[in-house]
C-alpha atoms as one frame of an Amber mdcrd trajectory, in Angstrom:
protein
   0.000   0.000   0.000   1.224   3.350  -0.849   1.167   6.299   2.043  -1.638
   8.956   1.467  -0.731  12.468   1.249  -2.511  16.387   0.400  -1.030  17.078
  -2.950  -1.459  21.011  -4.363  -1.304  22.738  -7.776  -1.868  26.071  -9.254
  -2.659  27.316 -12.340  -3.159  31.083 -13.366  -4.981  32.293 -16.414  -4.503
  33.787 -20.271  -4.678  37.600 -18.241  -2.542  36.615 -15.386   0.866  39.206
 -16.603   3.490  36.408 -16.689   1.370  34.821 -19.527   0.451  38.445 -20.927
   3.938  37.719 -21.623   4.171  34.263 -22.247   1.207  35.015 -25.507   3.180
  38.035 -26.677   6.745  36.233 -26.566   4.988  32.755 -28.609   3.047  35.541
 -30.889   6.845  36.419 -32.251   7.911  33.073 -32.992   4.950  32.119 -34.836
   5.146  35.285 -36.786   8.814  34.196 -38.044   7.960  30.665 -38.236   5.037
  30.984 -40.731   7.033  32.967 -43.323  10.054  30.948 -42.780  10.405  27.391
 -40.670  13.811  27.479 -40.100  13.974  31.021 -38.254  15.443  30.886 -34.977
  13.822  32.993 -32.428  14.260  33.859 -28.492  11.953  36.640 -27.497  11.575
  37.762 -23.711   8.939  40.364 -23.019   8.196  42.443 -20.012   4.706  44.131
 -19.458   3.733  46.803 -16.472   1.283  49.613 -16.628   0.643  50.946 -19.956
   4.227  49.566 -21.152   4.982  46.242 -22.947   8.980  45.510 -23.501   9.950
  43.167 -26.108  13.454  41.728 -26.075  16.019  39.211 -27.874  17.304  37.638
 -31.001  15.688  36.362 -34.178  17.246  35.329 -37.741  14.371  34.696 -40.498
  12.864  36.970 -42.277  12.210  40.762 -42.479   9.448  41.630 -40.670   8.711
  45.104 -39.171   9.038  46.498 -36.155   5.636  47.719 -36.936   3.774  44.453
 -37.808   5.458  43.132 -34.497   3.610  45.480 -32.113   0.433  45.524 -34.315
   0.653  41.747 -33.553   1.265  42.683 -29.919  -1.420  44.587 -29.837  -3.694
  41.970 -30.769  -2.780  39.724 -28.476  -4.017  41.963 -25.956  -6.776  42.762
 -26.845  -8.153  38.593 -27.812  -7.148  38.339 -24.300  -9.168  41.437 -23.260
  -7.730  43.987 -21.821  -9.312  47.496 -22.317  -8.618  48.551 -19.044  -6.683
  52.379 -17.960  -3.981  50.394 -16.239  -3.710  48.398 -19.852  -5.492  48.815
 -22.448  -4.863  47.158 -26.048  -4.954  50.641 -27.869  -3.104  52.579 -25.915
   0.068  50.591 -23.692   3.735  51.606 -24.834   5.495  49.254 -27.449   8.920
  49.357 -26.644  11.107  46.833 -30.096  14.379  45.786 -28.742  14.703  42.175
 -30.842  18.105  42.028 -32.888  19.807  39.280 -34.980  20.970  36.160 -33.319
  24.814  35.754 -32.466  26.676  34.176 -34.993  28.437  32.232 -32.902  25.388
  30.409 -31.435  24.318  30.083 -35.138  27.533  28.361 -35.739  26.615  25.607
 -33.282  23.013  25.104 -33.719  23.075  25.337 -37.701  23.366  21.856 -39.695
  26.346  21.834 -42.150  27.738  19.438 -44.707  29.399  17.577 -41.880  27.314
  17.383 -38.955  23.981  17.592 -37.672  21.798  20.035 -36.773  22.952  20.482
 -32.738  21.210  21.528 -29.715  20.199  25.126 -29.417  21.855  25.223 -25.063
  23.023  22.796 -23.058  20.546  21.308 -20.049  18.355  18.958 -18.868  14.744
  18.270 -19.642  11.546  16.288 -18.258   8.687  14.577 -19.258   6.098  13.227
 -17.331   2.491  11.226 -17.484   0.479   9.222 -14.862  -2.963   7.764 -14.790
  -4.844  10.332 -12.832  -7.009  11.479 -15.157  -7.953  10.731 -19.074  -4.986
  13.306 -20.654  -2.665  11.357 -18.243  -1.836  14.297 -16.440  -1.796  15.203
 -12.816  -5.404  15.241 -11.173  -4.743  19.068  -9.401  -3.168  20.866 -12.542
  -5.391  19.617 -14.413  -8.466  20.430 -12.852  -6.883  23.876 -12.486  -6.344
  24.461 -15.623  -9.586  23.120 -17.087 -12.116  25.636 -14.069  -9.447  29.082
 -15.582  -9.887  27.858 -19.288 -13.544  27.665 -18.701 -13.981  30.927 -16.974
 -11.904  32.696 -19.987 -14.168  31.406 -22.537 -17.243  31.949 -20.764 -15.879
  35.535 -19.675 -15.098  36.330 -23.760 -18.377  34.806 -25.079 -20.067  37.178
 -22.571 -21.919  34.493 -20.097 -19.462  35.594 -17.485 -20.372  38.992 -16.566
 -18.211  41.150 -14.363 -14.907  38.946 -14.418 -11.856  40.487 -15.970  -8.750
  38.770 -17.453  -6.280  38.318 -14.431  -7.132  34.814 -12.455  -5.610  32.276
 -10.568  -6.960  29.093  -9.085  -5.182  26.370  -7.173  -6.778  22.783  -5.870
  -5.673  20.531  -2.899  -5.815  16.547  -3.533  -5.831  13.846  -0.930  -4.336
  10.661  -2.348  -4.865   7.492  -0.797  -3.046   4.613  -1.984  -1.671   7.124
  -4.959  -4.847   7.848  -6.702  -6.716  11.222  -6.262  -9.979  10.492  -4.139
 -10.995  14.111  -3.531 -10.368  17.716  -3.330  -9.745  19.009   0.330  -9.528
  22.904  -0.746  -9.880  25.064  -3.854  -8.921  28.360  -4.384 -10.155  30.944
  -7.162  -8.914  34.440  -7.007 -10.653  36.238 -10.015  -9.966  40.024 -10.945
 -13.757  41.451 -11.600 -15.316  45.098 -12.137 -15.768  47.678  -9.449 -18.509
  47.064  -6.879 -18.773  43.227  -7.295 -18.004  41.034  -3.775 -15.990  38.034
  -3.353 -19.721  36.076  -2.791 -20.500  37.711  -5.892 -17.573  36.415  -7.518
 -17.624  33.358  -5.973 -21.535  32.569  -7.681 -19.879  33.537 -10.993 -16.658
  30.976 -10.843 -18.617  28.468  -8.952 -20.606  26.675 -11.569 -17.177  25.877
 -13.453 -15.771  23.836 -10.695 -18.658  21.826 -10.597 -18.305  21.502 -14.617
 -14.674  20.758 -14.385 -14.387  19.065 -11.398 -16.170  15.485 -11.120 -18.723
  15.196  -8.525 -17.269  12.587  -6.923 -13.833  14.905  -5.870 -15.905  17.343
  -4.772 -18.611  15.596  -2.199 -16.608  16.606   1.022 -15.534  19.913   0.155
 -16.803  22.189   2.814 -17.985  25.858   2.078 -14.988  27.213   4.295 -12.474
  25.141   2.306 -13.208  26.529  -0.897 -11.827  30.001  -1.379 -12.819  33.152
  -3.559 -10.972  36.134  -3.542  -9.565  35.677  -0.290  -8.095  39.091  -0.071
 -11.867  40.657  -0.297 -11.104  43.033  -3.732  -9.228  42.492  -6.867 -10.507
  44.819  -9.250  -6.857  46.303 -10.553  -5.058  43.071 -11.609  -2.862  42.255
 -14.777   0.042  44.018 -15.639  -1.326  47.605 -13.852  -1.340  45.779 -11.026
   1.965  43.634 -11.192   4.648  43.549 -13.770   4.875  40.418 -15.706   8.070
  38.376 -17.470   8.054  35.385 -19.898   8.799  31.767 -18.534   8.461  33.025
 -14.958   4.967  30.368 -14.584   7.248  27.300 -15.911   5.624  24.827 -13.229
   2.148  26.218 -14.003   2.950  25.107 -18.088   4.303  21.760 -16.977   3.121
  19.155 -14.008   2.097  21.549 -11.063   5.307  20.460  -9.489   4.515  16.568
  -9.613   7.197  16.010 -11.790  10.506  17.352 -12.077  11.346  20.614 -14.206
  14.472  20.684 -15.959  14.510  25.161 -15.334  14.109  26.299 -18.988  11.120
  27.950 -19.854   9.486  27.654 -23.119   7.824  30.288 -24.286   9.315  32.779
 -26.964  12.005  30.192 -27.955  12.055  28.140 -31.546  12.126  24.609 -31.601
  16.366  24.622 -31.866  15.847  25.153 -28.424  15.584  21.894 -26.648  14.141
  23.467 -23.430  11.297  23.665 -25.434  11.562  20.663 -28.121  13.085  18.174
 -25.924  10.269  18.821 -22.671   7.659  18.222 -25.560   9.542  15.097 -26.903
  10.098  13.670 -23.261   6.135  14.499 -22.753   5.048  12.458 -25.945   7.335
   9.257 -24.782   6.647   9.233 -21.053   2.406   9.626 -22.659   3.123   7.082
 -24.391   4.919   4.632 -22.090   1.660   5.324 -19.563  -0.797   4.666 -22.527
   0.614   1.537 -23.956   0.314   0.327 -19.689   4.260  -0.257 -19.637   3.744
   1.767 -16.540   1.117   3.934 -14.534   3.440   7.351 -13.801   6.809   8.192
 -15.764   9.095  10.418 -15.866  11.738  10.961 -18.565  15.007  13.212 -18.162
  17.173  13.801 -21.332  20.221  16.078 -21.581  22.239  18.216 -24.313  24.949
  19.964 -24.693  24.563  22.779 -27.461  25.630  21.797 -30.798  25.643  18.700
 -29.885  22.372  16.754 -31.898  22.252  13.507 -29.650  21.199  13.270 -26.343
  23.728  12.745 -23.543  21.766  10.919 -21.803  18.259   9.010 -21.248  16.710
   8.568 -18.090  13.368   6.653 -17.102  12.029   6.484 -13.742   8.210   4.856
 -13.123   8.224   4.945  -8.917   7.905   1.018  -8.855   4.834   1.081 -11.526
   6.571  -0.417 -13.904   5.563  -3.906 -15.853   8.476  -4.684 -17.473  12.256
  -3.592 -16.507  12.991   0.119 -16.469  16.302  -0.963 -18.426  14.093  -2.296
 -21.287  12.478   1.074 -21.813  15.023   2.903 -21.677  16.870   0.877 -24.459
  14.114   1.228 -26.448  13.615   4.201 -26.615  16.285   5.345 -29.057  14.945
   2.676 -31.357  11.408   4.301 -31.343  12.446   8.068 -31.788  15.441   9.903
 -33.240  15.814  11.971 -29.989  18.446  14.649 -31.991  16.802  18.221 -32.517
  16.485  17.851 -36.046  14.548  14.240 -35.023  12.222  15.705 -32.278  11.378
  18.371 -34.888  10.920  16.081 -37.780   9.111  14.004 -36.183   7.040  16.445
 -33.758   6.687  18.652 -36.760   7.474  21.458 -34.878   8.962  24.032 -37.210
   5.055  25.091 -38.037   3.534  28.378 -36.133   1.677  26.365 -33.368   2.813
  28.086 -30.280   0.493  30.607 -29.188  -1.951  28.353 -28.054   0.629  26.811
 -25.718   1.081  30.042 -23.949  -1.613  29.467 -21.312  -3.458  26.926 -19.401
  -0.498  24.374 -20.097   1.752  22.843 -22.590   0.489  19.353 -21.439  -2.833
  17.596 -21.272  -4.062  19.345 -24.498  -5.673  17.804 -26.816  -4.041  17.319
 -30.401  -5.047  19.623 -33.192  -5.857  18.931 -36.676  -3.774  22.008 -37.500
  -0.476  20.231 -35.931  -0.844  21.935 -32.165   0.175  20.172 -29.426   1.522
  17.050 -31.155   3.507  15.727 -28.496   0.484  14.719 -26.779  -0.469  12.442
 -29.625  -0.223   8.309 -28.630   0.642   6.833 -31.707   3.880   5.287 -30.176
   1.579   2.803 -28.149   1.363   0.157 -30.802   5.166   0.607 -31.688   6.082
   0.030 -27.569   4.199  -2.954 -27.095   5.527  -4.438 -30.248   8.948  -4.242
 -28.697   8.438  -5.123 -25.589
């Protein structure tokens, strides 16, 4: 029997000012990616009151510094801020992206003698486990799932009197290592002058019960389940704190249930195997879970920039392993070319399908017929059992 424990994740939303960020920062690489697929791009952007700061390197193609901040100005406004703090039409653009250093070029870039290598050096994770259908984590998920809802229903107007800047946060007791139910819950919701947190709270409440089943939620008690604790949040987003890109990189992954190798994703190309590799250890430890090899994995790989293979391959399952830990690991390198160009190839990954990413999780998604979120695709099941 396995102990029981209290298990907590958080998620914040599409508003919150880290992933203000995280959308503008994704916005620039698909720009350069759908007019060219082998740019390279690594955009950080800064927001605060009425200023947006966009910074880093990019080699592609010409576009303007003026069809950039258009761009960032649409961003802001899909996700809806028209506020005097922030507003869409009226922030500060501030263009400080530049060509990429040649010498990182040099070591990235495929040539007639060598691969194409690894845009940094570092370690990366991948994780799945059998908590819920998108084998992900039971509390990021469910966080996740009550924010996304409460966006859409804000935008489509069913919402009234919620703004864009939201967090939310649930507590799971496991018993025996499965989630049985939710002990607390927290939503903390920005919302227009003159609303209450019971207010509030009749607004969010309905999605919890939508996203949450009914079975995790038959013991919550009223005083465990938290709105607006503080009492007011009407100035939120960026007006209200500044906001970075890759700051929320537990958030995008496994709620801290898994390890995180420390390289955020957002704003970065797929040379860059903080991003490419995390998605490419995702899609194997998915599919290690969904071909029942194992009920939790975790993957690590490693690089060293401009270096295309792996330096190493890690696989740990906790003991839920049915067949040797050894075994997977060896075949893994069979199944997938783990190189950059491989994970690319094979991820298809050089298309503009990263602004969808920026919020409510790079994991857990469901697979898009326009090539988003690929890596959570299971079409390595078949393959794995094969060579077992």
């Amino acid at each position: 029997m396995k102990r029981s424990y209290l298990f907590t994740s958080e998620s914040v939303s599409e508003g919150h000012p880290d992933k203000v960020c995280d959308r503008i920062s994704d916005m620039v690489v698909d720009s350069y990616l759908s007019q060219d697929p082998n740019s390279r791009v690594a955009c950080e952007t800064l927001t605060t009151t009425n200023k947006v700061v966009l910074a880093g390197e990019v080699r592609g193609p010409s576009i303007s510094k003026d069809e950039i901040i258009s761009n960032v100005r649409e961003c802001i406004k899909d996700i809806g801020y028209e506020q005097d703090g922030f507003h869409w039409q009226n922030c500060e653009v501030d263009y400080h992206l530049h060509p990429q250093s040649s010498d990182i070029a040099m070591g990235v870039d495929a040539g007639d003698n060598k691969d194409e290598g690894a845009g940094d050096q570092g370690i990366m994770f991948g994780y799945a486990c059998k908590d819920t259908d998108s084998l992900m984590p039971a509390p990021i998920h469910y966080s996740h799932q009550i924010l996304y809802k409460m966006a859409k229903a804000r935008k489509d107007g069913t919402a009234n009197g919620l703004e864009p800047d939201s967090k939310s946060q649930v507590t799971m007791l496991y018993e025996n290592d499965k989630p049985s139910k939710v002990t607390s819950l927290v939503i903390s919701s920005q919302h227009k002058e003159g609303l209450s947190p019971s207010d509030v709270r009749e607004i969010v409440k309905p999605y919890v019960y939508e996203c949450i089943p009914n079975h995790l939620l038959e013991d919550l008690k009223d005083e465990d389940f938290y709105v607006n604790p503080t009492g007011n949040f009407v100035i939120g987003g960026p007006d209200g704190d500044s906001g970075l890109t890759g700051r929320k990189i537990i958030v995008d992954t496994y709620g801290g249930a898994a390890p995180h190798g420390g390289g955020a994703f957002s704003g970065k190309d797929p040379s860059k195997v903080d991003r490419s590799a995390a998605y490419a250890a995702r899609y194997l430890a998915k599919n290690i879970v969904a071909a029942d090899l194992a009920d939790q994995c975790v993957i690590q790989l490693s690089y060293a920039i401009g270096v295309s293979k792996p330096l190493s391959i890690y696989v740990n399952t906790n003991s839920t392993n049915k067949i040797d830990e050894a075994k997977i690991e060896k075949m893994i390198p069979d199944l997938f070319d783990l190189s950059p160009r491989g994970i690319i190839e094979h991820l298809k990954l050089r298309n503009p399908i990263y602004v969808p990413t920026a919020a409510y999780g790079h994991f857990g998604r469901n697979p898009s017929d326009n090539g988003q979120f690929s890596w959570e695709k299971t079409d390595l099941v078949d393959k794995l059992k094969s060579a077992i």
